[in-house]
N, C-alpha and C positions, 0 to 999 in steps of 0.2 A: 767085291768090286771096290776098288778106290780110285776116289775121283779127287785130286789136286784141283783149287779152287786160289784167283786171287783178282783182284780189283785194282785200279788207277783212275784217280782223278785229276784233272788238270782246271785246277780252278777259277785264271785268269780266260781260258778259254771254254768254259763250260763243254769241256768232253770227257766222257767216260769210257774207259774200257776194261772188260773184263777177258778173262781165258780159262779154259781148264782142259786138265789132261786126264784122260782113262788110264790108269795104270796097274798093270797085272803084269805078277812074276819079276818087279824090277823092270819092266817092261811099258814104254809109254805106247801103248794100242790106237791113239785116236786125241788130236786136241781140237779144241776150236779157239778162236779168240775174234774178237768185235768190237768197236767202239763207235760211240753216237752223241750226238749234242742231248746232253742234259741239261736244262738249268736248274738251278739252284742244288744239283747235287754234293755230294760227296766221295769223298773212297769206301766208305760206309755205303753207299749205294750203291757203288761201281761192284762193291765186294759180294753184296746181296744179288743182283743183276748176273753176278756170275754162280752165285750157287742155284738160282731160278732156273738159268741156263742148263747149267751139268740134271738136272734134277729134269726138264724136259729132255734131255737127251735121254737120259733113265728111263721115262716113258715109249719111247720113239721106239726103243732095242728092248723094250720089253724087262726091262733090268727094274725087281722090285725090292732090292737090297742092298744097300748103298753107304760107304763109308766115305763124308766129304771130310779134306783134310784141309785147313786153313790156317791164315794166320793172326785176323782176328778176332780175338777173344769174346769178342760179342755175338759174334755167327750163332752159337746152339740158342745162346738167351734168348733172343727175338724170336726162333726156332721154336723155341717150348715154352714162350710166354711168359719167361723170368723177369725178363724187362721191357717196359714201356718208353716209347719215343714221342715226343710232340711233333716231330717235324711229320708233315703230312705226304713228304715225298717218300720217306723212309717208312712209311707205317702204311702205304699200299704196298710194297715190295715186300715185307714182314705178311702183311695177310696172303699173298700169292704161296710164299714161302711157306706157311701153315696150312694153307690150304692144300699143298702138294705130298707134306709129309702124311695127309690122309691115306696118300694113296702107293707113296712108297714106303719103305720102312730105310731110315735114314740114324744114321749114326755119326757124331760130329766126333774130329780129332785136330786138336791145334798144336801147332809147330810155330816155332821161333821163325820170327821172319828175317831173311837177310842174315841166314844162317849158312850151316853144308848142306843142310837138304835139295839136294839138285831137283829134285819137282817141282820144291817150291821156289827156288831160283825160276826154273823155268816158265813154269804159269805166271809169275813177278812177270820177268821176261817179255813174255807175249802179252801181258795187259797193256805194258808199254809200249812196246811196239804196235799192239792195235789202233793206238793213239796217233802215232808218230804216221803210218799209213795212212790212217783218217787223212789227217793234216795233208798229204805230200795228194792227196787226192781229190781232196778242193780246191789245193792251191793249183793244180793240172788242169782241174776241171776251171776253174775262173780263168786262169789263163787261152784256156781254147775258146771258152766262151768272146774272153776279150778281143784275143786273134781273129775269130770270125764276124766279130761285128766291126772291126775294122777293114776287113774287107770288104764290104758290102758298100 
């Protein structure tokens, strides 16, 4: 099983979004993608958030073998304890992360980002897009909100 993994941070607006795509056979089986107000995060967390994600979906379908494919290079380190972070937003999502590999058997593989690899185009893609929906979703929802207290 491989699972396409990538993150987006928008840092003047404290939103994160991640995505990821199931893929078998050359074949994209299943994406998800989300985003939510973080503060103080980063793409670094955005990108952690998303392999957290794919790794419960792992859970969910029963899937205990799993190669996440990213872009970057820091993903297996935090993963297996190679490297240490002070930031204390980043170093809950790291222990989630370890915590999970207990239970699945996870194998990392990093690809050039903003390459030809179309998964990873694609998962790119939809982190940023989850963003962009975020957005287009509050700004709808503050507007009706507005609309109806003008009427009143």
């Amino acid at each position: 099983m491989k699972i396409y993994v990538d993150g987006s941070y928008n840092e003047s607006l404290n939103l994160a979004g991640y995505a990821f795509a199931v893929v078998e056979n050359e074949e994209i089986k299943f994406a998800q993608k989300e985003a939510m107000i973080l503060r103080n995060g980063n793409s670094v967390t955005a990108e952690l958030i998303g392999v957290i994600k794919a790794l419960e979906y792992c859970q969910s379908q029963g899937i205990q073998e799993v190669t996440i494919i990213h872009d970057y290079n820091e993903i297996p380190m935090f993963a297996f304890s190679y490297r240490k972070t002070k930031n204390p937003s980043i170093n809950s999502y790291v222990r989630k992360l370890r915590e999970m590999r207990e239970t699945i058997k996870v194998s990392f593989l990093k690809v050039k980002a903003h390459t030809d690899d179309r998964f990873n185009n694609y998962v790119d893609e939809l982190s940023r897009k989850s963003i962009e929906e975020f957005l287009e979703r509050l700004l709808k929802n503050k507007n009706n909100s507005k609309h109806s207290s003008e009427n009143r």
